[in-house]
C-alpha positions as CSV (number, residue, x, y, z in Angstrom):
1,X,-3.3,24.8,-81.9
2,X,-4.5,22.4,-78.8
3,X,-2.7,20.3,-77.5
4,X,-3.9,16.4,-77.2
5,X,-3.4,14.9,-73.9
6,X,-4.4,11.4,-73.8
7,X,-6.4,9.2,-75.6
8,X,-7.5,5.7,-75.7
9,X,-9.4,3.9,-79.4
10,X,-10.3,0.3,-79.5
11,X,-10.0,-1.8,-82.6
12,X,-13.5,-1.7,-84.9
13,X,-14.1,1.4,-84.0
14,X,-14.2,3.9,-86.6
15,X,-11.1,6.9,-87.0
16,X,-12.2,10.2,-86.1
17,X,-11.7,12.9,-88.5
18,X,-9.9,16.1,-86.5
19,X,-9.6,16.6,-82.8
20,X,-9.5,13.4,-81.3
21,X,-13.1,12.7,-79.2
22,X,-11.0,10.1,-76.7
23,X,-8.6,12.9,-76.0
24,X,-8.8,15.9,-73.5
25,X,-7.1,19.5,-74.4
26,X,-7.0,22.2,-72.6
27,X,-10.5,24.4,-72.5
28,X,-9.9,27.4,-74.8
29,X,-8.6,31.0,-72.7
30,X,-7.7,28.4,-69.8
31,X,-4.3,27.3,-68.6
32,X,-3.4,23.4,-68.9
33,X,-3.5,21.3,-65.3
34,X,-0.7,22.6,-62.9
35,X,2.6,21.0,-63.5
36,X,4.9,19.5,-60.6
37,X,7.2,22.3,-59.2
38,X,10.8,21.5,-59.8
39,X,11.4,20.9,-56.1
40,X,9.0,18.4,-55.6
41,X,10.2,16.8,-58.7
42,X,13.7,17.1,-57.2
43,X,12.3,15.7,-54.0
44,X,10.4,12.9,-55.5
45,X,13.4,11.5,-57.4
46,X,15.6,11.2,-54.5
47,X,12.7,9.3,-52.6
48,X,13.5,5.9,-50.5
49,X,10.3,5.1,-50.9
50,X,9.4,1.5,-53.2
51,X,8.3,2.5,-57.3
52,X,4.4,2.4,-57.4
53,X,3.0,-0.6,-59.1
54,X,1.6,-0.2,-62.5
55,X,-1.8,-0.8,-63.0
56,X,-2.6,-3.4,-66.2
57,X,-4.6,-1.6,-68.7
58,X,-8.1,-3.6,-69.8
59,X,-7.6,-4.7,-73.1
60,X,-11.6,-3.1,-74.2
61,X,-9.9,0.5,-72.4
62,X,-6.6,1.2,-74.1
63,X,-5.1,3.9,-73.1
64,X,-1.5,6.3,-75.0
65,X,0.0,8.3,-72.3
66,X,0.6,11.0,-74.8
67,X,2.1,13.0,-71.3
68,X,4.6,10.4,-70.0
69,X,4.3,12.0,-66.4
70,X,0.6,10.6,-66.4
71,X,1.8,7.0,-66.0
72,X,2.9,7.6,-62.9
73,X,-0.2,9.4,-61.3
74,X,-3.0,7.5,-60.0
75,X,-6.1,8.1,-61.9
76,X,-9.5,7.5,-60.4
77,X,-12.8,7.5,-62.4
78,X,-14.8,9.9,-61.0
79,X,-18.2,7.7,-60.2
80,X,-19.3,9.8,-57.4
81,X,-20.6,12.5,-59.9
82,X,-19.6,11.2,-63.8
83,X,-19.7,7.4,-63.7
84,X,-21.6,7.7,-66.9
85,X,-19.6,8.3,-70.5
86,X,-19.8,11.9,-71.5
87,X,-19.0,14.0,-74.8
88,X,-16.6,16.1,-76.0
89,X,-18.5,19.1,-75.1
90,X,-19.4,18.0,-71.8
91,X,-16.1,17.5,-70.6
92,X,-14.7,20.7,-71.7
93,X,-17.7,22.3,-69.9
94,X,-16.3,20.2,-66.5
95,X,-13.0,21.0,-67.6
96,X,-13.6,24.8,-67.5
97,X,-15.5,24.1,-64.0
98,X,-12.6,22.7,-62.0
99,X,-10.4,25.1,-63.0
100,X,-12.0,27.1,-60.2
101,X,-10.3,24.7,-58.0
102,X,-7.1,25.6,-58.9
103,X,-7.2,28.9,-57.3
104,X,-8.3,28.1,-54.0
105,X,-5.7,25.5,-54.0
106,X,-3.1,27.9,-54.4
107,X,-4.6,30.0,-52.0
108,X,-4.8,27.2,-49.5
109,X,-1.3,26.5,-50.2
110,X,-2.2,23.2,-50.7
111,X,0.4,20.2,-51.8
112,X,-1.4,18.2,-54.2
113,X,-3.1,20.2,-57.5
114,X,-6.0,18.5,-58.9
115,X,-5.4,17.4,-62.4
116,X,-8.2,15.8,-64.3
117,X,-8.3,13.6,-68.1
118,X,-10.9,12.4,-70.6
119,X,-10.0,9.0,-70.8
120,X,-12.3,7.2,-73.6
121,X,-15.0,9.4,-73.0
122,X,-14.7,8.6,-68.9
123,X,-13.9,11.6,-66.8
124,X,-10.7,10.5,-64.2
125,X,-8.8,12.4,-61.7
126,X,-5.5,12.6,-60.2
127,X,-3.2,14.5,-57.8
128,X,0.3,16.3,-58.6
129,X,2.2,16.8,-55.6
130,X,3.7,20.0,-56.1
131,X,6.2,20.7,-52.9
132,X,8.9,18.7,-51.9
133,X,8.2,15.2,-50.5
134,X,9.2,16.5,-46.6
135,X,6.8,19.6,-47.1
136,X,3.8,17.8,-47.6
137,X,2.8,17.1,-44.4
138,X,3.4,21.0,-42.9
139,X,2.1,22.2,-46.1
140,X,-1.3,19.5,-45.7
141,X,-1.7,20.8,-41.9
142,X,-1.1,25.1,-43.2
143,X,-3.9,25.0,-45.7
144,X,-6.8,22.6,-43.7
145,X,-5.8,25.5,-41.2
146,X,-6.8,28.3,-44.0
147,X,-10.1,26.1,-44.8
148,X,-10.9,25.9,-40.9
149,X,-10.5,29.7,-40.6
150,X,-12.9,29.9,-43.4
151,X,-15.6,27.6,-41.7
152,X,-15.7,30.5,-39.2
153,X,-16.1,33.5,-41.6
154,X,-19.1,31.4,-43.5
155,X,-21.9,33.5,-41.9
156,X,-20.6,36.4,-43.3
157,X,-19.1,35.6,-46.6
158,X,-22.7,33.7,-48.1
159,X,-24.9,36.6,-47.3
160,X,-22.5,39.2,-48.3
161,X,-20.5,37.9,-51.1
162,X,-21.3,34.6,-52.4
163,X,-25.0,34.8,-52.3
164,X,-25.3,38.2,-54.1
165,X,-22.3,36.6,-56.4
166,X,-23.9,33.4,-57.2
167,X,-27.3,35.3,-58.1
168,X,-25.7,37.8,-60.4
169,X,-24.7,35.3,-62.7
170,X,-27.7,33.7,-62.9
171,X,-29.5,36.5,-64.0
172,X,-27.1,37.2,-66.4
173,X,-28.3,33.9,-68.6
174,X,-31.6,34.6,-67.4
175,X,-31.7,37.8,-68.9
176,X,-30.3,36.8,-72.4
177,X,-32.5,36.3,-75.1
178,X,-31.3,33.7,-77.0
179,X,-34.5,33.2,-79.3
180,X,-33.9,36.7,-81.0
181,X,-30.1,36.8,-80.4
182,X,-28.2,36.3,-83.9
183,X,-26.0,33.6,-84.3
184,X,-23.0,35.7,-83.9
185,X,-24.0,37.1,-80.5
186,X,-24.4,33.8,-79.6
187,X,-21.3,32.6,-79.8
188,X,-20.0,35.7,-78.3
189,X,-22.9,34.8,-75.1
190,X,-20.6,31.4,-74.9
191,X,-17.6,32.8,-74.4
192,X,-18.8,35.0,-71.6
193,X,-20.9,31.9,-70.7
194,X,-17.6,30.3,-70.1
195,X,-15.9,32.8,-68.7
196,X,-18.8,32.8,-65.7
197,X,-19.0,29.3,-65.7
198,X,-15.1,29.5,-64.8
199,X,-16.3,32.4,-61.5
200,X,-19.5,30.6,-60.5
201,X,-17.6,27.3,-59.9
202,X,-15.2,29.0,-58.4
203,X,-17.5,30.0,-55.9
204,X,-18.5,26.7,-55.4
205,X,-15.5,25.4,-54.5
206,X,-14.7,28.1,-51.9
207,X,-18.2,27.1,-50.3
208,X,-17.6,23.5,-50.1
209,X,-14.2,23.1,-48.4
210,X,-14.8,25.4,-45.2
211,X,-18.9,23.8,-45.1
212,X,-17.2,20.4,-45.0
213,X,-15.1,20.7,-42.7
214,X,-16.9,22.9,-40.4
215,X,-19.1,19.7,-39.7
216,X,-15.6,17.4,-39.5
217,X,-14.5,19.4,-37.0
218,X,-17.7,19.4,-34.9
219,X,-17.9,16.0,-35.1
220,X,-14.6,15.8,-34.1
221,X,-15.4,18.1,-30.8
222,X,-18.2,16.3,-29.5
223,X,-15.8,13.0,-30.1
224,X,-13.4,14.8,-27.7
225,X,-15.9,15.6,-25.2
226,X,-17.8,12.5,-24.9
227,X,-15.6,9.9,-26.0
228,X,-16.9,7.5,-23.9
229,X,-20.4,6.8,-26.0
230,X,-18.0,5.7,-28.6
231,X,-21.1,6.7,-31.4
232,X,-19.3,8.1,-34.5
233,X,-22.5,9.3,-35.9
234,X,-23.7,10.3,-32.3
235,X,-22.5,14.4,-33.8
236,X,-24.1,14.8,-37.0
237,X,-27.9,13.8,-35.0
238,X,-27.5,17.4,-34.1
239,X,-27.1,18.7,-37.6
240,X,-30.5,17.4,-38.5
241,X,-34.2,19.0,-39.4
242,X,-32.7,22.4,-40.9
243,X,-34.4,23.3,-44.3
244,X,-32.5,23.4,-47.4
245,X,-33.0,23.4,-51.0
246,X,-32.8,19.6,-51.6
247,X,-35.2,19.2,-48.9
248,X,-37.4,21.9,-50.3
249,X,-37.9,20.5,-53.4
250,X,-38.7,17.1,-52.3
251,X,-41.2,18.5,-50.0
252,X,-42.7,20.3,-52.6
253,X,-43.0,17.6,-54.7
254,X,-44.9,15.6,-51.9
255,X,-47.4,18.5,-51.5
256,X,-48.4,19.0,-55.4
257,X,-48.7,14.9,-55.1
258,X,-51.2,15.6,-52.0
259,X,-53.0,18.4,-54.5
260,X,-54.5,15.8,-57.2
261,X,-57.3,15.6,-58.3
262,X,-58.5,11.5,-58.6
263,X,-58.8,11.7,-62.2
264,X,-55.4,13.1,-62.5
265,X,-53.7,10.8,-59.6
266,X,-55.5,7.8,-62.1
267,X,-53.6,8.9,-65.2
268,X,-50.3,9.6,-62.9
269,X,-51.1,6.1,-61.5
270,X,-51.8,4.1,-64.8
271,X,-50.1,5.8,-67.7
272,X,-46.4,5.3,-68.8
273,X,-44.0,8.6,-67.4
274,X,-43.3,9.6,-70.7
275,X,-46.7,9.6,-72.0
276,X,-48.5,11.3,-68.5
277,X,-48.4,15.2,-69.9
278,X,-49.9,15.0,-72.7
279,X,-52.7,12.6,-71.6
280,X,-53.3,15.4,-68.5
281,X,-53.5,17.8,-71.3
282,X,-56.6,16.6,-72.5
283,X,-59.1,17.4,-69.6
284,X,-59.7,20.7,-67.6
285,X,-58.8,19.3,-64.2
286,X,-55.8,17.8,-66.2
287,X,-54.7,21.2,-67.3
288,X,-55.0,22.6,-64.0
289,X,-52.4,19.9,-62.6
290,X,-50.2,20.8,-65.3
291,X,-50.1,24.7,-64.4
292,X,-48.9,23.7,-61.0
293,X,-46.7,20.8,-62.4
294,X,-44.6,23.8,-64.9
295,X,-44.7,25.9,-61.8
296,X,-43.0,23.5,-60.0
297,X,-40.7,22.5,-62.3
298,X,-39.7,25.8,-63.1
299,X,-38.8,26.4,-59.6
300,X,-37.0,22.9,-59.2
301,X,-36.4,21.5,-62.6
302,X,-34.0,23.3,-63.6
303,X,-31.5,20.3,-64.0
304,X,-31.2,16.8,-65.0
305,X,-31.2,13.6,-63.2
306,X,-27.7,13.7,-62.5
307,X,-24.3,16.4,-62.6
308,X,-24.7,16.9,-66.7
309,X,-24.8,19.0,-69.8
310,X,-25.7,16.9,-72.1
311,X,-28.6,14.5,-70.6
312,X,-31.8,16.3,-70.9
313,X,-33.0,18.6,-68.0
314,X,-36.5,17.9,-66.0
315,X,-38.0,20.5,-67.7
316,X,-37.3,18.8,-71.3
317,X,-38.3,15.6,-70.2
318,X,-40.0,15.7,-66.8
319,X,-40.7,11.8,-67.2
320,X,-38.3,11.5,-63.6
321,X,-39.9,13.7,-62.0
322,X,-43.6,11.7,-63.3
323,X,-42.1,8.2,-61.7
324,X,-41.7,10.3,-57.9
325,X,-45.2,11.3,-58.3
326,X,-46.4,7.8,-59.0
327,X,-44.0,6.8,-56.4
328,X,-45.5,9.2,-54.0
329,X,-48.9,7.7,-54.8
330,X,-48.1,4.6,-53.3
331,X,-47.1,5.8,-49.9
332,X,-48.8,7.8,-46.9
333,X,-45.9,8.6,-45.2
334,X,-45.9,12.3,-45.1
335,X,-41.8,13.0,-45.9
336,X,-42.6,16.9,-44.3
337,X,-44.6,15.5,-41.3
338,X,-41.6,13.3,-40.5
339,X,-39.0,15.9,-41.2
340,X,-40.6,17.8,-38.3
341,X,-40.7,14.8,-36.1
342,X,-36.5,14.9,-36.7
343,X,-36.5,18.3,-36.4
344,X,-37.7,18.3,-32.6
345,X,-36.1,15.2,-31.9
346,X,-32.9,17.1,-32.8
347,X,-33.1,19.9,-30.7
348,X,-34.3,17.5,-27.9
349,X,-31.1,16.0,-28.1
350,X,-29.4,19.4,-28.1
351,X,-31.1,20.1,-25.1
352,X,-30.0,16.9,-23.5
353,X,-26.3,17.6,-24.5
354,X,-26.6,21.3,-23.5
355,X,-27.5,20.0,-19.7
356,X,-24.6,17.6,-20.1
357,X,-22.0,20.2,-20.8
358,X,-23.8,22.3,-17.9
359,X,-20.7,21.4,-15.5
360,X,-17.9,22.5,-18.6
361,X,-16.1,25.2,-18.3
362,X,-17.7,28.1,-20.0
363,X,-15.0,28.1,-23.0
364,X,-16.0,25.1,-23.6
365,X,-19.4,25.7,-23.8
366,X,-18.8,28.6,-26.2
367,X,-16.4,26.5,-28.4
368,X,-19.5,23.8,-28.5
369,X,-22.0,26.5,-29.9
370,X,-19.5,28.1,-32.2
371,X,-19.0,24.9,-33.7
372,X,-22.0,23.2,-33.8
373,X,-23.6,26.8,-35.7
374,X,-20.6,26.3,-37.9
375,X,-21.7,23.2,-38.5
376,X,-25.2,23.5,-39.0
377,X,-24.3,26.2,-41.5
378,X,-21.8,24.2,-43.3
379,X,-24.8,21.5,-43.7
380,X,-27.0,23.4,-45.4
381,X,-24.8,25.7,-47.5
382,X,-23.6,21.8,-48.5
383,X,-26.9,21.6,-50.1
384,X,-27.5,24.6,-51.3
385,X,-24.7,25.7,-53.2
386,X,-25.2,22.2,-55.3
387,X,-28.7,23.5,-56.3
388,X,-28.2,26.7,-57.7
389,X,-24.2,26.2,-58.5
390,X,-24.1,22.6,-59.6
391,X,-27.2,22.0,-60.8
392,X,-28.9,25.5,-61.9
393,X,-26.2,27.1,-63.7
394,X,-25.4,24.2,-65.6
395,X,-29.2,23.9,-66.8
396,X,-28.6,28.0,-68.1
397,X,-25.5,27.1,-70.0
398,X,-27.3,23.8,-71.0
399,X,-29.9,26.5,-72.7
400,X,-26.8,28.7,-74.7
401,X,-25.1,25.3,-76.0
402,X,-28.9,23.6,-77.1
403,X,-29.7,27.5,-78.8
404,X,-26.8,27.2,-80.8
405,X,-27.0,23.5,-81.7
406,X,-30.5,24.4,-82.9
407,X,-29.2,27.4,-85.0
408,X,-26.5,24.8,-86.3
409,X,-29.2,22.4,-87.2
410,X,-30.8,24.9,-89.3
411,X,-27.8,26.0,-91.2
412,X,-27.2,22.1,-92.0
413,X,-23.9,22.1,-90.0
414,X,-25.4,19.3,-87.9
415,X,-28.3,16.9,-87.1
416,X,-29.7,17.5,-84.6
417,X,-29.5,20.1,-81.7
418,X,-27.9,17.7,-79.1
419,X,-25.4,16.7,-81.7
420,X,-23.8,20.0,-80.6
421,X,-22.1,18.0,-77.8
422,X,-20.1,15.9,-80.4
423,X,-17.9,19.2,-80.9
424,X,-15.4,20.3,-78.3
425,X,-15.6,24.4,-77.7
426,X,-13.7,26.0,-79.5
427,X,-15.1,24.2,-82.5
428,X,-18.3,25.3,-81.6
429,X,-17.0,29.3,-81.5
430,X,-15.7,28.5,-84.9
431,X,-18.1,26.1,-86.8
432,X,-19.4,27.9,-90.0
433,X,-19.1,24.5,-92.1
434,X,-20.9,20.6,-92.2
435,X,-19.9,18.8,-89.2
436,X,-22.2,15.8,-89.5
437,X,-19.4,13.5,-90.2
438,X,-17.0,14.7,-87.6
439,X,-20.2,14.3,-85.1
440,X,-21.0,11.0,-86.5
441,X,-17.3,9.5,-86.0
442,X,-17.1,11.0,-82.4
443,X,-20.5,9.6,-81.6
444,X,-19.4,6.4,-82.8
445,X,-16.4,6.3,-80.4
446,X,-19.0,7.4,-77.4
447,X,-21.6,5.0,-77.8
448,X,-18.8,1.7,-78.3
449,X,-17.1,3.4,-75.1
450,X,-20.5,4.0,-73.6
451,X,-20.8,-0.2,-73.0
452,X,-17.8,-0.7,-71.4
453,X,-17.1,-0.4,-67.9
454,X,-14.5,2.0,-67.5
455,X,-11.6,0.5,-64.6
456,X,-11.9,2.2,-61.0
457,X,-8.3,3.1,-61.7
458,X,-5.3,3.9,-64.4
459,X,-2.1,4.3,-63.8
460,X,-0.7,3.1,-61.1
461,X,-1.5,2.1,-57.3
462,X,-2.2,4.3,-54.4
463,X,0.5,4.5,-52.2
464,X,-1.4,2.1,-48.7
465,X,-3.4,4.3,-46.7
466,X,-1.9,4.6,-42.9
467,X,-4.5,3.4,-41.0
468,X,-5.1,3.3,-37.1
469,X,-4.0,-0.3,-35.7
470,X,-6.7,-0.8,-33.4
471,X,-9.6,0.1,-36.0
472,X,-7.4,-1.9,-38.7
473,X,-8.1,-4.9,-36.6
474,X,-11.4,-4.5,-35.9
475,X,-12.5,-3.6,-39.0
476,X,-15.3,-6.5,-40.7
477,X,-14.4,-7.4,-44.1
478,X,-17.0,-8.8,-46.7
479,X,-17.5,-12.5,-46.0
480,X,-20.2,-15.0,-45.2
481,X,-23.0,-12.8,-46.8
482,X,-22.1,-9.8,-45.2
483,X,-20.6,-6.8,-47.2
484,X,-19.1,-4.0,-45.3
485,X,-19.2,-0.1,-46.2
486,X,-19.5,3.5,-43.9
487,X,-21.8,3.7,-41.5
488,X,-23.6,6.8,-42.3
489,X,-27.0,7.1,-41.6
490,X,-27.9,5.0,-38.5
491,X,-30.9,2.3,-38.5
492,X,-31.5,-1.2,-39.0
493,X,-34.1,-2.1,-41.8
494,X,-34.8,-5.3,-43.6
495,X,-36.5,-5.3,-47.5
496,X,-36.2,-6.0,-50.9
497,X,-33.1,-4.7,-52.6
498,X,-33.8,-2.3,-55.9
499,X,-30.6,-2.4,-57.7
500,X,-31.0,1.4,-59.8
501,X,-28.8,1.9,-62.5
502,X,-30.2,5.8,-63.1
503,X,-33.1,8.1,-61.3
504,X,-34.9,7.5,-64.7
505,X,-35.9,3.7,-63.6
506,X,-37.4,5.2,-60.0
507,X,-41.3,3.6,-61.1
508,X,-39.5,0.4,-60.0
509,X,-39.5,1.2,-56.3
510,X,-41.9,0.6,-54.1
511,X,-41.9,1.8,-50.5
512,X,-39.8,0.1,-47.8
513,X,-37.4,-0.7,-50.6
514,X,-33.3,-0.9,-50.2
515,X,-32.0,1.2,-53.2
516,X,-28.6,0.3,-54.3
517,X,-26.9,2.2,-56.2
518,X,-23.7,3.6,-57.4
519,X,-24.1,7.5,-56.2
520,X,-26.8,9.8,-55.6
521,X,-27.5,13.6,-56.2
522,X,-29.7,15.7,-55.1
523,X,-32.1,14.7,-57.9
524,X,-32.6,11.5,-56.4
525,X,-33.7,13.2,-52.6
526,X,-37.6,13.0,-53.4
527,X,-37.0,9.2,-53.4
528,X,-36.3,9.2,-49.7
529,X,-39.3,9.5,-48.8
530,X,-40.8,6.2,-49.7
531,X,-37.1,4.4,-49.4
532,X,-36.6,1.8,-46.5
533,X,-32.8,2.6,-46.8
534,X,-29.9,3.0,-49.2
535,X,-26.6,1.4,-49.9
536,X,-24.1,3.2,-52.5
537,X,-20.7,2.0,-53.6
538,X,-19.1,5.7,-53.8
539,X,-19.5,8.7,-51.2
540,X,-18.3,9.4,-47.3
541,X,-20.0,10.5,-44.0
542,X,-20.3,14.1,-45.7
543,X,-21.1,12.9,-49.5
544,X,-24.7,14.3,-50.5
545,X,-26.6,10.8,-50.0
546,X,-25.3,10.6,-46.1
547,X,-26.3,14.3,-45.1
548,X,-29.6,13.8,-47.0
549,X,-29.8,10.4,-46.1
550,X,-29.8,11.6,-42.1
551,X,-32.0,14.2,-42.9
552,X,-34.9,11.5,-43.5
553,X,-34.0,9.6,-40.8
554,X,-33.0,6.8,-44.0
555,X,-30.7,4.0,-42.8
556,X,-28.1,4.4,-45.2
557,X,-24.1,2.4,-45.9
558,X,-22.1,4.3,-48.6
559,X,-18.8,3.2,-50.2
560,X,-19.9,-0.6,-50.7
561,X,-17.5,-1.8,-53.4
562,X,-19.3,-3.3,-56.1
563,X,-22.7,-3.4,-54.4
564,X,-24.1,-3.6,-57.6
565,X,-22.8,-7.2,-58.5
566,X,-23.2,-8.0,-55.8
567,X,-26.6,-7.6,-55.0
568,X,-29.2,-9.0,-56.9
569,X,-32.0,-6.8,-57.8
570,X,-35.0,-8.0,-55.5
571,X,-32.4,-10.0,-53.1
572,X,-34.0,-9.5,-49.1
573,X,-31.0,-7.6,-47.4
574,X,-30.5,-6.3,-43.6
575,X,-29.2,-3.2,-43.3
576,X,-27.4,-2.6,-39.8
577,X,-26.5,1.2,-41.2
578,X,-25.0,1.6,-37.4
579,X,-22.0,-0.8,-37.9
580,X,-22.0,-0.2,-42.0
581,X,-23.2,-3.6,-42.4
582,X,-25.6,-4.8,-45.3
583,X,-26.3,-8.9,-45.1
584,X,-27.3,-10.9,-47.6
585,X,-30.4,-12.4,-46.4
586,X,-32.7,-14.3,-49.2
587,X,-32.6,-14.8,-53.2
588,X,-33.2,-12.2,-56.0
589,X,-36.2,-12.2,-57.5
């Protein structure tokens, strides 16, 4: 029997019969999160330090700690890749994902294990510290040591074994027939489905660590050896204009935009997105577009607007990827000519800082190269590994769980195909009876949920972050119609804002705008092109909207806090992306 782990119901809204929907178990054939280890429970007991502070639940977000020990964690909603409500299904398909974290933090040695909850249908995360209070610190330093060592073995390992890895599982669900497969085959495909799902991500998260912090550590070198130009970005200029798969497909987009014929760029132009297809379908030149628009989205489509199962992929519904072209209509700025122009501009610089460490001692020169190829191979593995990992795999699975929603929908177990999601896994290895009810309640509970705002945090407080007094000081603070985030992208740009709730609402934008938004993925890149910056509320220096960002030379602030009510939509804003600065210059419109 699973085990319920938390769950959170608000008055009106109707009981679910079975499994809970608000409540996370544990994915079936996986173990549950990682426990504290009795040491550093030991530890943590006999700790000077002050009791956290609770944080007050929202009365519209209840919340039962059916674990006591989750109180006491901090729990952060994961905006930077869920912010939006998810199903049942959905989460247990993230669920099974992380897992492949766990590994590699045992493997790392690391102090904290990841631990992760369905909170009324949000997705939230926390840490377990699980070594003794005075360990953490030695333990912290021995495993960034193991990712480091990593960073240098990258060349080798994606060519070798991640690569070869990463393509073997995709052509295992390429390879399946699910049209002719029976239904029990199916659900035997899931479970190996799950199983790979389990290795691929697995994968992924051995890529990211040692590709992130090969470019931390390179920024932190050229820091070191020319501290005096006191530009934090100053490093990452160097790790510009290399191709990559985020790149690629917005380049390609931009060509097949370049490739229409007028008739066509007329009904891209004119027609709603959603309706563009099928009026293209009714003319030869039309139907010649549309070969080249399947090609393409074959190639590139292969996922949705944003890290999901359930939302419906571009090749399902390529009405996103309809509003880039009309986008892309509007604008002459060539996104591949100015790529190139960054590209040389970066290895001018390189050359510049080559003749500058001409007088180093040759170690130091040698470190410099190491690192900086590091680097620029931690960049674009960054990007890559989203694309086929995070973003093609889960477009494959998407396929097995929408097969056998459509088989269920046939034998009258459900709806609709998408109602599939409703169900948590192992209820979907099992169903062989009428679940419209059960899928009814749960979708009941994820549409009231669905309106709320989740809170940034449960739990309790974050222990204060120790911070360096000087840059404590001297670090702005929102005030006087100025809000502050991470510099990221340098630039100085001034525009209308476009506050974007989704990637689907993209027709709105018109070139030289300020997007403002909560995150980005990669689905969001072709946009760059005609963007006059971009301000997030979520992400770092090495999130995917600052490394893409700097790739289109895009001035670009992330982690603004509530940039989105803060902003009006239309609002003239200043970036100074430099500093981290966005001012508040004129009305909304």
């Amino acid at each position: 029997m699973n085990q319920t782990w938390m769950m959170g119901l608000s008055k009106g809204v109707p009981p679910v019969h079975g499994p809970l929907t608000a409540c996370s178990r544990p994915v079936h054939g996986l173990r549950s999160a990682p426990r504290h280890s009795p040491k550093g429970e030991a530890m943590q007991k006999e700790s000077a330090s002050p009791a956290p502070t609770p944080i007050p639940i929202p009365d519209d977000f209840p919340v039962i700690w059916l674990d006591p020990e989750d109180a006491a964690l901090t729990w952060n909603q994961e905006g930077t890749h869920f912010p939006e409500s998810m199903p049942p299904l959905e989460f247990d398909f993230w669920n099974c994902a992380i897992h492949g974290i766990y590994d590699l933090q045992e493997r790392f040695s690391a102090p904290h294990r990841l631990v992760i909850r369905y909170f009324n249908t949000y997705f939230y995360m926390g840490d377990r510290l699980v070594v003794a209070e005075e360990e953490k610190k030695h333990s912290e330093e021995q495993s960034q040591e193991q990712i480091l060592e990593l960073a240098g073995q990258m060349h080798l390992l994606w060519p070798r074994q991640w690569w070869p890895e990463i393509q073997e599982h995709l052509a295992f669900w390429e390879d399946f027939d699910l049209e002719s497969a029976s239904l029990e085959a199916l659900k035997r495909h899931l479970d190996e489905t799950w199983e790979r799902v389990q290795q691929i991500w697995r994968l992924h998260f051995a890529m990211g660590p040692p590709a992130y912090k090969a470019m931390e550590k390179f920024k932190e070198f050229y820091g070191e050896l020319f501290e005096e130009e006191g530009n934090a970005l100053a490093a990452y200029s160097l790790l510009q204009g290399l191709e990559n798969k985020t790149l690629e497909m917005g380049h390609a987009l931009w060509d097949l935009s370049r490739r229409m014929a007028p008739g066509v760029a007329e009904i891209v132009a004119q027609r709603e997105s959603s309706e563009v297809v099928a009026a293209l379908g009714a003319s030869e030149e039309g139907r010649a577009f549309l070969a080249e628009f399947k090609a393409y989205l074959h190639e590139y489509g292969q996922r949705s607007n944003h890290w999901s199962l359930s939302l419906p992929d571009w090749i399902q519904d390529p009405a996103p990827v309809v509003e880039t072209l009309k986008s892309y209509l509007a604008t002459e700025c060539d996104p591949r000519v100015e790529f190139e122009k960054l590209a040389a501009a970066c290895e001018r610089s390189l050359g510049d800082v080559r003749e500058r460490l001409s007088g180093y001692p040759q170690p130091v020169r040698d470190e410099f190269e190491e690192r900086l190829q590091q680097a620029r191979l931690g960049m674009v593995l960054s990007e890559d590994h989203n694309f086929w990992i995070d973003f093609n795999s889960t477009y494959k699975v998407r396929r097995v769980v929408m097969q056998l929603g459509r088989r269920f929908t046939e034998a009258n177990f459900i709806e609709q195909a998408a109602d599939v999601f409703y169900l948590h896994f192992d209820e979907v290895r099992q169903v062989d009876t009428d679940q419209r009810a059960l899928v009814a309640s749960r979708r009941a509970i994820f549409e009231h949920f669905r309106a709320i705002k989740p809170p940034p945090r449960l739990g309790v407080e974050p222990p204060p972050k120790e911070e360096d007094e000087e840059k404590k000081h001297d670090k702005p603070v929102d005030g006087d119609g100025v809000l502050r985030g991470e510099a990221v992208s340098p630039g100085k740009v001034r525009g209308p804002a476009r506050v974007m709730e989704t990637v689907a609402s993209a027709e709105r934008l018109q070139p030289g705008d300020i997007m403002v938004a909560q995150t980005t993925s990669s689905s969001w890149t072709p946009l760059f092109a005609i963007l006059g910056g971009v301000v997030t509320e979520v992400g770092g220096a090495l999130s995917h909207c600052a490394v893409v960002a700097r790739e289109y030379g895009l001035p670009a602030v992330v982690g603004v806090e509530a940039a989105r009510e803060k902003i009006t939509d239309g609002q003239i804003v200043e970036l100074d992306a430099a500093e981290g600065l966005v001012r508040l210059v004129g009305e909304g419109g």
